[in-house]
C-alpha positions in Angstrom: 38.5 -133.4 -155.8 42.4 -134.5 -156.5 44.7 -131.5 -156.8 48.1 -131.2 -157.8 48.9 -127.5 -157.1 51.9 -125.9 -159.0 55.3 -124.5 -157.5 54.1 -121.3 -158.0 50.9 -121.4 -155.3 52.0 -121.5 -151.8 52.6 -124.6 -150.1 50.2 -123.3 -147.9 47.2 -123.4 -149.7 47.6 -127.3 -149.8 46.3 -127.2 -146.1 43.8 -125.0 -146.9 41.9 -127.4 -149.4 43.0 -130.3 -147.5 40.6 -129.5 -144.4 38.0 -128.7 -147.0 38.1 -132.5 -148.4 40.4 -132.2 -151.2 43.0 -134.8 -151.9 46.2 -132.6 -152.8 49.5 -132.8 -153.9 51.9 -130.7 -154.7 54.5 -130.2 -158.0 57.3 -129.5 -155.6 56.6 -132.6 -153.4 57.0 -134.8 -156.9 60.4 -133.3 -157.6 58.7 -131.3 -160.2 60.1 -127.9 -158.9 61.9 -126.2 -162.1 60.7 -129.1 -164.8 59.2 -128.0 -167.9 55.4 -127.1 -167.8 55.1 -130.3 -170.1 56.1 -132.6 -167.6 53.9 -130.8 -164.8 51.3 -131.3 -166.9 51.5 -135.0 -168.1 52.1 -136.1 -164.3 48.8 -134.2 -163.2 46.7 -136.1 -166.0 48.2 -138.8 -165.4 46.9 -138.7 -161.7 44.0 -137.4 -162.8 44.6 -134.2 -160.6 43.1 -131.1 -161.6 45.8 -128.4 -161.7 46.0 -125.3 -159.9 48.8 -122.7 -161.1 50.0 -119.4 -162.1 51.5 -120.1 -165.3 50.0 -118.9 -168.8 51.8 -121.9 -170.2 48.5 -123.5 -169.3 46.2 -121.1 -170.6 46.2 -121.9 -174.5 42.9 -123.8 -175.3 44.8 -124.8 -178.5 46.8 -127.0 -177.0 44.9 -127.6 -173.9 41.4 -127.6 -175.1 38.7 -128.3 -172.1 38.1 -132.1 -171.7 41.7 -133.2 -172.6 42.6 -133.0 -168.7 41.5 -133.5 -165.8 40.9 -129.0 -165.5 42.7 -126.3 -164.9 42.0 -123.1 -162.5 44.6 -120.6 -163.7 44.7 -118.0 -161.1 45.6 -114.7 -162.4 45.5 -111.8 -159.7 46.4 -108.2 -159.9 48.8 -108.6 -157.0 49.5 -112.8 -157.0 51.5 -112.2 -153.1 50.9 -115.3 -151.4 48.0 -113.6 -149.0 45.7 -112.8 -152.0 46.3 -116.2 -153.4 45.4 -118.2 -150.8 42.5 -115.6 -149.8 41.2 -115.9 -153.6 41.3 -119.1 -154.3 40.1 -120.5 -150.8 37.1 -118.3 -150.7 36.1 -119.7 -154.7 36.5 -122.9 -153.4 34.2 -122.4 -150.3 31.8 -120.2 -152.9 31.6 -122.3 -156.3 30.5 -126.1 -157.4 34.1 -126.7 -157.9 33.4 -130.6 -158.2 31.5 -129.7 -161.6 35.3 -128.6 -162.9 36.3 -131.5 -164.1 38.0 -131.1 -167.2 37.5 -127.4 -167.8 39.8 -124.7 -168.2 39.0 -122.1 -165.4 40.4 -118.5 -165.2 40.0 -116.7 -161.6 41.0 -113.3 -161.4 40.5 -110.4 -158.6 37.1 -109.7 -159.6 36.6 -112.8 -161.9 35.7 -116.6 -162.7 35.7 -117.7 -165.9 34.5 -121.2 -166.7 35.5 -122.9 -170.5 33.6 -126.6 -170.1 34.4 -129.6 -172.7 32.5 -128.9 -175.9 
């Protein structure tokens, strides 16, 4: 899978999926850090990486309805410290058919994985 993970996952959860076959980049390595979640987004589609962030900028359906990009996991823990992220969102990707993402709008919480597929 290509990944382009936002600024706000940790750098080190590029590793992570790396060793588990993913192709990832990262916002901050494209001198993305700080632009607007507009810009973030058009340079993931554009790459056809499916994004990995934080940010309920990306969470509205209306605007981001499921098969207009390449997908979306918006991570949304209880206590997002960078331990818990990386521990979350490594084990989903060792768990789940992540591959069968594309273009869906994914919500992982503590206790949760949401899946909204293109209609």
């Amino acid at each position: 899978m290509r990944i382009k993970l936002d600024e706000n996952m940790p750098l080190a959860l590029q590793g992570i999926l790396h060793d588990m076959g993913h192709d990832v980049d990262t916002a901050t390595a494209e001198g993305l850090a700080g632009k607007p979640d507009e810009m973030v987004r058009r340079f993931a589609n554009a790459a056809g990486r499916f994004l990995i962030t934080q940010d309920l900028d990306f969470s509205d359906i209306r605007f981001l309805a499921p098969g207009t990009h390449p997908g979306i996991l918006l991570v949304r823990l209880h206590d997002p410290g960078r331990s818990a992220l990386l521990q979350r969102v490594a084990a989903v990707f060792r768990t789940e058919p992540v591959d069968s993402w594309s273009g869906c709008l994914v919500v992982l919480s503590d206790l949760r994985l949401r899946i909204r597929h293109p209609t």
